[in-house]
C-alpha positions in Angstrom: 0.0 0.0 0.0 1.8 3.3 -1.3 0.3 7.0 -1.3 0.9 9.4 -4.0 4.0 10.6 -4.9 4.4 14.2 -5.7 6.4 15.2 -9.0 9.7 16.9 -7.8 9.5 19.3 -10.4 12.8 18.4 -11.6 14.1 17.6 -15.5 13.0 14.0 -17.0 15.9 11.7 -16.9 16.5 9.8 -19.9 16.0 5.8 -19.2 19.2 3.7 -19.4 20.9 2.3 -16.8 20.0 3.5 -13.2 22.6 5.2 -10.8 23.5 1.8 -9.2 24.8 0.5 -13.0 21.6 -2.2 -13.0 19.0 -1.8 -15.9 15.8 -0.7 -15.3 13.0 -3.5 -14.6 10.3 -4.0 -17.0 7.5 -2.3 -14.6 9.7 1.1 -14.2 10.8 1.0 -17.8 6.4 1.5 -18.3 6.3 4.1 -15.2 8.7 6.1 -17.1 7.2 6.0 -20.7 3.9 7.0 -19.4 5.1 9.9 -16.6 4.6 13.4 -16.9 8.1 15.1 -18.4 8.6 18.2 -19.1 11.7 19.4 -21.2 13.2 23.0 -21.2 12.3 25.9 -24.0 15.2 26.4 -25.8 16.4 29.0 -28.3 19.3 30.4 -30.2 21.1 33.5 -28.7 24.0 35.2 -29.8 24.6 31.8 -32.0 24.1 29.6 -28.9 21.4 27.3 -27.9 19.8 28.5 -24.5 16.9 28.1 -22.0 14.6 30.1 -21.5 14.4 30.8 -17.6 11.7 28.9 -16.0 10.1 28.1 -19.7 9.1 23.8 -19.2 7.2 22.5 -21.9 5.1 19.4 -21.4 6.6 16.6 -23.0 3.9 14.6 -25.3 3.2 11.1 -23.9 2.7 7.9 -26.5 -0.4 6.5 -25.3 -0.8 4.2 -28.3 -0.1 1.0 -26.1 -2.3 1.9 -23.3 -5.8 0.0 -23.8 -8.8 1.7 -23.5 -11.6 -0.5 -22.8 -14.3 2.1 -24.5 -12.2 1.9 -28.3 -12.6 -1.6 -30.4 -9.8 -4.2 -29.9 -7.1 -3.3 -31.6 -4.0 -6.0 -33.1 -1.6 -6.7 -30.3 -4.3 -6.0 -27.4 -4.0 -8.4 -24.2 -6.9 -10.7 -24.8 -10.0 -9.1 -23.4 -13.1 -11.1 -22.1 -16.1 -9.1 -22.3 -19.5 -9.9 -20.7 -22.8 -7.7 -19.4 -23.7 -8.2 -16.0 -26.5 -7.5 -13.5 -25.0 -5.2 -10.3 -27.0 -4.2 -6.9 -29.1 -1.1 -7.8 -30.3 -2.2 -11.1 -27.1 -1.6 -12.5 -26.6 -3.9 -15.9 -22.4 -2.9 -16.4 -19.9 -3.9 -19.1 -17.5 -6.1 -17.2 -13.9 -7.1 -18.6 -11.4 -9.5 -17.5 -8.0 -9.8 -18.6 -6.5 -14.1 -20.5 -3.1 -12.3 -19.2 -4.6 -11.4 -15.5 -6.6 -13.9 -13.8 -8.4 -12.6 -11.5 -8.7 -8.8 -12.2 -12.2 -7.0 -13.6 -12.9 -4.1 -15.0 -16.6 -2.5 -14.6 -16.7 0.3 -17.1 -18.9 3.4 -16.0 -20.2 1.4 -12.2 -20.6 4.8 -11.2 -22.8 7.5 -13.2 -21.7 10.9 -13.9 -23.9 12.3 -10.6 -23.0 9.8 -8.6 -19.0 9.8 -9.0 -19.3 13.9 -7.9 -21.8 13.5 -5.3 -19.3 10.8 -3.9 -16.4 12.9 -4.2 -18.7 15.9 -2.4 -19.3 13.5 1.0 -15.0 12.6 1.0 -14.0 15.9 0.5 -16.5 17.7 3.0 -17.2 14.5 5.4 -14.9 11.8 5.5 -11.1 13.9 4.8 -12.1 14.8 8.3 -10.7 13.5 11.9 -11.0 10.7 13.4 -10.1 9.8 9.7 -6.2 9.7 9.5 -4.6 11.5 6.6 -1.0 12.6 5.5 -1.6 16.1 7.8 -2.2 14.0 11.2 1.2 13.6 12.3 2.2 17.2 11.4 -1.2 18.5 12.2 -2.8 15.9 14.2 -6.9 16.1 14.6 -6.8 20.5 13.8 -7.2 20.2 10.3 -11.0 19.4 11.0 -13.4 21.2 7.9 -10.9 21.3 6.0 -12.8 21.7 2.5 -15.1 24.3 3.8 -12.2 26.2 5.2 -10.4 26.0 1.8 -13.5 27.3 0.6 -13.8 30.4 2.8 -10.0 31.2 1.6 -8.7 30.5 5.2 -5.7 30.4 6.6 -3.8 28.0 9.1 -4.1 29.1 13.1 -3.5 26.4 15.4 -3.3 28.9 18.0 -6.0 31.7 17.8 -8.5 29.9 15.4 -11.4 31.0 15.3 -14.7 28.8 16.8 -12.1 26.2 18.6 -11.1 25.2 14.9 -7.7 26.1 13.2 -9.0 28.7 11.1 -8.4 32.4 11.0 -9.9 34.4 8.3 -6.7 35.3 6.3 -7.0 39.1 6.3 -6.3 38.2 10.0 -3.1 36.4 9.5 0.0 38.0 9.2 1.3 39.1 6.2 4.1 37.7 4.2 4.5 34.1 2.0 4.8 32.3 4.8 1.3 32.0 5.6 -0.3 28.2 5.3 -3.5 28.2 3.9 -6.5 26.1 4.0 -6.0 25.8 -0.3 -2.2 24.6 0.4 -3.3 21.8 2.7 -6.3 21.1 0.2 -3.5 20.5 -2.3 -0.9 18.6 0.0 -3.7 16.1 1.0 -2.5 12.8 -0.5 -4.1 10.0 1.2 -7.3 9.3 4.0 -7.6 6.2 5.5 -11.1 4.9 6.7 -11.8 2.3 9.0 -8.7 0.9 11.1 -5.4 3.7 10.9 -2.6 2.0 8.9 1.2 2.4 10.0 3.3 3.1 7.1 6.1 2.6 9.5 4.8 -0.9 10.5 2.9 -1.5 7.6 0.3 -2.7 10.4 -3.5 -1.7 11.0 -4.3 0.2 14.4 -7.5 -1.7 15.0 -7.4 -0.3 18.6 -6.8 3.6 17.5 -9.7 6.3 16.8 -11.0 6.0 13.2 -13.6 6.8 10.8 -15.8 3.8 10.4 -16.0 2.7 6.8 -19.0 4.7 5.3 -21.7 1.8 5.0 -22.4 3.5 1.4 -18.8 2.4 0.3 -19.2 -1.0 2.0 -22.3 -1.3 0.7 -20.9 -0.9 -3.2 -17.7 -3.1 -2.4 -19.8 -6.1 -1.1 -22.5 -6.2 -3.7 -19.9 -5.9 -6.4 -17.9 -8.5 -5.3 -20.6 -10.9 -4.6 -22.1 -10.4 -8.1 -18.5 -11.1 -9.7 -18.1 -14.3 -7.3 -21.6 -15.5 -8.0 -20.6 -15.1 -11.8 -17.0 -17.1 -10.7 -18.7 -19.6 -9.0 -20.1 -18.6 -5.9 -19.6 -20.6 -2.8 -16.3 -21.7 -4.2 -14.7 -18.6 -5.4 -12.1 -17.0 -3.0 -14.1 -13.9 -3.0 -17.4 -15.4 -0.9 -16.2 -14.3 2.5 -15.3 -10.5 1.6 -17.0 -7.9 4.1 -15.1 -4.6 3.5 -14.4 -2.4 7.0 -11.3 -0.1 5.4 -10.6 2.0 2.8 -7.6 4.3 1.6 -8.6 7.2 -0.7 -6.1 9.1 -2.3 -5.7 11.9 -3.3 -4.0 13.3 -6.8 -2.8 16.1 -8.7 -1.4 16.7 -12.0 2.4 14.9 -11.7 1.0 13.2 -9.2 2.2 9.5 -9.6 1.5 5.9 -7.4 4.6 3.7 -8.0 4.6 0.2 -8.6 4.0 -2.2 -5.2 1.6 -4.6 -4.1 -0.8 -4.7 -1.4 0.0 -7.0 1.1 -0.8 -5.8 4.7 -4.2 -7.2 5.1 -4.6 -10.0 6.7 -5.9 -12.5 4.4 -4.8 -11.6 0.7 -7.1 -14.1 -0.5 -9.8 -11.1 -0.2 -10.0 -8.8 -3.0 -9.1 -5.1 -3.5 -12.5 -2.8 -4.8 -11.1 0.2 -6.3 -13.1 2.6 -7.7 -12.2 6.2 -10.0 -13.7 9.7 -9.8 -12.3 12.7 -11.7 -9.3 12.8 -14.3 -8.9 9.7 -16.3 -5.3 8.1 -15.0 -3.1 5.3 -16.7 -2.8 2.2 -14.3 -0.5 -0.9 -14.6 -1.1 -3.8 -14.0 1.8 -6.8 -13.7 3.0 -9.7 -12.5 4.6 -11.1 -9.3 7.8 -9.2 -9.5 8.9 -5.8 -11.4 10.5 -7.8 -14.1 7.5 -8.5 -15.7 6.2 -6.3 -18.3 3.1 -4.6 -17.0 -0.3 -3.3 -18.8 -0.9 -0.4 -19.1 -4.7 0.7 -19.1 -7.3 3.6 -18.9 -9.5 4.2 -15.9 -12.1 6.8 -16.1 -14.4 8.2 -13.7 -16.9 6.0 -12.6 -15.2 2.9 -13.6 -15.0 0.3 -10.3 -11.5 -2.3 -10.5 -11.8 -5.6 -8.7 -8.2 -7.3 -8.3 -8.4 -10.7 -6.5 -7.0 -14.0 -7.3 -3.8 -14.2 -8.7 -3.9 -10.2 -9.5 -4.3 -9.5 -5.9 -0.6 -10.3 -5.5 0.6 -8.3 -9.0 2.4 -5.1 -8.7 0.7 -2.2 -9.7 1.0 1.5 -10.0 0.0 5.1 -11.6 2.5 6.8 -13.3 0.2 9.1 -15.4 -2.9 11.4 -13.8 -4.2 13.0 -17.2 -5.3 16.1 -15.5 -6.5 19.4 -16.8 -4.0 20.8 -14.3 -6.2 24.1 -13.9 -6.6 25.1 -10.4 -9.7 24.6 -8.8 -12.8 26.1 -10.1 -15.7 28.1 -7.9 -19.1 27.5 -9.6 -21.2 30.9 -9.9 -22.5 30.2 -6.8 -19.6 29.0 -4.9 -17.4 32.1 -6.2 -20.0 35.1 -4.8 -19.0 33.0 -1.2 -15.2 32.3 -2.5 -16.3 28.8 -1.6 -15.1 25.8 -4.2 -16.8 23.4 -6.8 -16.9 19.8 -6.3 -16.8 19.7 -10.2 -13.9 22.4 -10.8 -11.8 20.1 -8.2 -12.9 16.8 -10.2 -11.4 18.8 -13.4 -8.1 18.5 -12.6 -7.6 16.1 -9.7 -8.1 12.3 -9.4 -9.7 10.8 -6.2 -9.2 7.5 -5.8 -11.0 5.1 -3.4 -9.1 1.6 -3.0 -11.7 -0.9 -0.7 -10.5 -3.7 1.2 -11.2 -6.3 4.3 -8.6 -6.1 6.7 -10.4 -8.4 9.4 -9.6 -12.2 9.7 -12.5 -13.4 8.0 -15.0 -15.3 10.1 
């Protein structure tokens, strides 16, 4: 279980060899082809070839290979099983499984247009919230509470005078200078929640004992009937998937440069259980491969909406995101929003990826 890496901002480093004289594997040879790179504006001056200070230009990206599951099968595709099937909620979805990846699904559009922002509304004004743990609690620990609304208002940062026994301090109030953290900036430096039991990256270890968000029952509620129509469609009583109750999830959080590098989820307690991972905003390139980094990986679209099921032998593939195919406009206030200076759920869809990543981390019964 990784959270999202931030891009440093650096130049693209052309692949070869790595610093340590060993090639490249085949799964970081894929993160590189599809990351965001950006090369330097150059021109000639005084008959030399110079850069243009602080002039990047984005590098374009070859997204030829990556499969899209919406376009026609094209020669060289991994073969693609296709068949319509009947979800919880009268959904009737478009469900693909990989010859090359036993065990992973892809439901194209599980989630509707309304549904994936109205979801993205209760995590980013509920559930990015204490007792929920995030990459601000050990920094900030439970003072970052209202977080979006805050963001909204244009606040600033005050642990010490907040106002209402919160954190925040209208920022006409703060002192002046660049120093001042506000409400935006932590909006985007949030990286990753986790609901249900608090997970120790240290440890790599659930807190069951520790304060926590309970898993919201709608999330639990769309995990467990998806994977029980999949496993009824494997086989039901005899698929590994018959005992999954989810109680956790890890939602992150991404910008544009944003990447998730290649790992494999392996701290639950029974890996026999299936991940449930579902998209909302920008469109993201995920891989998929094998048991180590030296196989070469898949590379595929996910759109908002679409719901991922890895279980079986993909539950213990590497994976990653190294491309979120963002807008990369800052966020938007609708009409409404901007007479209040508050923020769009839809303008922060545009150019950021949520991601919410389901699991069981009980023993099951």
């Amino acid at each position: 279980m990784d959270a999202p890496a931030k891009a440093s901002g650096g130049y693209a480093i052309a692949g070869g060899a790595s610093s340590t004289g060993k090639a490249p594997s085949a799964f970081r040879e894929a993160e590189k082809k599809y990351q965001l790179h950006y090369d330097q504006e150059l021109k000639f001056s005084k008959g030399k070839l110079r850069g243009k200070r602080g002039r990047l230009r984005e590098r374009p990206t070859d997204l030829s290979e990556v499969l899209d599951f919406r376009s026609p099968p094209r020669d060289g595709d991994v073969g693609v099983v296709e068949v319509a099937m009947d979800f919880p909620g009268n959904r009737r979805r478009t469900v693909r499984s990989l010859a090359r990846h036993p065990g992973f699904y892809h439901v194209e559009s599980y989630l509707t247009c309304e549904e994936c922002e109205e979801l993205a509304r209760e995590i980013l004004e509920t559930h990015i919230d204490p007792p929920a743990s995030s990459n601000h609690t050990a920094r900030h620990g439970d003072r970052v509470s209202g977080l979006w609304a805050a963001a909204g208002r244009g606040d600033a940062y005050d642990p010490v005078s907040g106002r209402d026994g919160t954190c925040w301090s209208p920022l006409s109030l703060s002192p002046s200078g660049s120093g001042v953290l506000t409400a935006r900036t932590l909006l985007e430096r949030l990286r990753w929640v986790s609901l249900g039991p608090r997970y120790d990256w240290t440890r790599r270890k659930y807190l069951r004992d520790s304060p926590h968000r309970e898993l919201p029952r709608g999330l639990k509620a769309m995990a467990d009937g998806a994977v029980a129509s999949l496993c009824a469609e494997e086989g039901g009583a005899t698929s590994s998937m018959s005992t999954f109750g989810a109680d956790a999830a890890l939602v992150n959080f991404y910008g544009a440069g944003d990447t998730l590098g290649g790992h494999v989820d392996d701290a639950e307690a029974d890996l026999a259980q299936p991940l449930v991972s579902l998209s909302l905003g920008c469109d993201a390139v995920f891989l998929l491969g094998g048991r180590t980094r030296e196989e070469r990986p898949t590379a595929m679209l996910l759109r908002s909406g679409d719901l991922v099921v890895m279980s079986g032998d993909a539950r213990r593939c590497y994976h990653g995101l190294p491309r979120i195919l963002s807008s990369r406009e800052p966020m938007k206030s609708s009409r409404q929003g901007a007479q209040g200076g508050g923020l769009s759920v839809e303008g922060y869809l545009a150019g950021h990826r949520i991601n919410v990543s389901v699991r069981m981390v009980a023993e099951p019964s």
